[in-house]
C-alpha positions in Angstrom: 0.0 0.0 0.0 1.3 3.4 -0.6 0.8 6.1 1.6 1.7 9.1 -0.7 -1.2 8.4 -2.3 -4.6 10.3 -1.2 -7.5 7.8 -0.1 -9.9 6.9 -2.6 -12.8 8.4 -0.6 -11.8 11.9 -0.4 -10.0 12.3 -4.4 -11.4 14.0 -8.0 -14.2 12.7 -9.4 -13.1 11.4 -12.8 -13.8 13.0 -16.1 -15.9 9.5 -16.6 -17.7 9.7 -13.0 -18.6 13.0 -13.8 -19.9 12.5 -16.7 -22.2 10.0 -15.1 -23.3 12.0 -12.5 -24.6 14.5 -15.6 -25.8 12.0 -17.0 -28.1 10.8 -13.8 -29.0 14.4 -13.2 -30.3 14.8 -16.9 -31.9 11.8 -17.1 -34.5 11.7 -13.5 -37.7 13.1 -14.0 -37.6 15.8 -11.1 -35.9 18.0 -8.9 -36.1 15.1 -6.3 -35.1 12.5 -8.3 -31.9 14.2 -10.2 -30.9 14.6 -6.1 -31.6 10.8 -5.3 -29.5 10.1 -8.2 -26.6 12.4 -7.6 -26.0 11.6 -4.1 -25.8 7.6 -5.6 -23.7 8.3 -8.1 -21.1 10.4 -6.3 -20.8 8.3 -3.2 -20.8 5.4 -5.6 -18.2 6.6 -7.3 -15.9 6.9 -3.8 -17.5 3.9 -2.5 -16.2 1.7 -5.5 -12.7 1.0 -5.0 -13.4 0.3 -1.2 -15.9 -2.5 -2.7 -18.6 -1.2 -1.3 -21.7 1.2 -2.9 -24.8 3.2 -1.3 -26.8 -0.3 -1.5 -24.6 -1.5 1.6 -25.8 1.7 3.6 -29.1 2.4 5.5 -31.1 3.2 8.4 -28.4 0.2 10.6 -25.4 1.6 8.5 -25.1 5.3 8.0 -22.7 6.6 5.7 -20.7 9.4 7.1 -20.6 12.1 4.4 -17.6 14.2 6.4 -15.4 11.4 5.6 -15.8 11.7 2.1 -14.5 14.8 -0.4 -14.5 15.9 -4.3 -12.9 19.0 -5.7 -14.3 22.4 -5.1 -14.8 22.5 -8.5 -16.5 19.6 -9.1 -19.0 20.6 -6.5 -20.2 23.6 -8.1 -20.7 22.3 -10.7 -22.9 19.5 -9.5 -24.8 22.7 -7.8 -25.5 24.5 -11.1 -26.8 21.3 -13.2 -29.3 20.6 -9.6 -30.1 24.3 -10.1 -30.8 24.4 -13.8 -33.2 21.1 -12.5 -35.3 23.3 -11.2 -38.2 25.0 -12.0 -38.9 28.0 -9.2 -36.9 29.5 -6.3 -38.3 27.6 -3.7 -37.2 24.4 -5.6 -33.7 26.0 -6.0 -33.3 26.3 -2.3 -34.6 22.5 -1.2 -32.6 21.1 -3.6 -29.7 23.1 -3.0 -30.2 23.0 0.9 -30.1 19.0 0.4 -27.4 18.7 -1.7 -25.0 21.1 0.5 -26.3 18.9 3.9 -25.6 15.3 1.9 -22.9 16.5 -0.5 -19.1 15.1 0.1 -16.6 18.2 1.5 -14.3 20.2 -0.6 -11.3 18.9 -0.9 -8.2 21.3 0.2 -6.4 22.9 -2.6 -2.9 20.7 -1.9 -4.5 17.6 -1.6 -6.8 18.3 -5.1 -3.3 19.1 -7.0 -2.4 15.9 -6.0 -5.2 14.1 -7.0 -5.3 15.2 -10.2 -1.4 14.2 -10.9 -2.3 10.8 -9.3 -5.4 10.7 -11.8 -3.6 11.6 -14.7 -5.4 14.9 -14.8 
């Protein structure tokens, strides 16, 4: 194992796991739904190379969202395409409330640099 590397669980989405995470958000039928399906696809995402994925969570095994991160960036942007989802204000906020409570934290600027080099990016 090295430990230069960052953990899995708190590193840059990929350009691919992005692009699914657009993909989910496009695709539901709601507000509520493109939320349901972003929160799955991001922690599914960092849950994957620990062999695990949201279906081993639940009301006996919470997932602690504080342990996990995703560039700055990344987040965002995931905030403007659950935005553009919407269709009033008071949408906006409940979605946007949501997503900042269950989202993963930004990761800190040193440790996104390194991420990226490690991930080719």
């Amino acid at each position: 194992m090295c430990f230069d590397s960052p953990p899995t669980h708190r590193r840059r989405l990929t350009d691919d796991e992005m692009a699914q995470v657009t993909d989910a958000i496009v695709a539901a039928a709601s507000p509520t739904e493109a939320l349901a399906a972003t929160v799955r696809t991001v922690y599914d995402a960092l849950l994957a190379p620990l062999g695990e994925s949201t279906a081993d969570y639940g009301p006996d095994r919470r997932l602690q969202v504080t342990e996990f991160a995703i560039a700055a960036d990344q987040n965002a942007y995931i905030m403007r395409a659950l935005a553009a989802k919407t269709r009033n204000l008071s949408q906006r906020i409940s979605i946007l409330l949501d997503w900042t409570n269950l989202r993963p934290d930004d990761l800190p600027e040193a440790a996104d640099a390194t991420s990226q080099l490690a991930h080719g990016g």
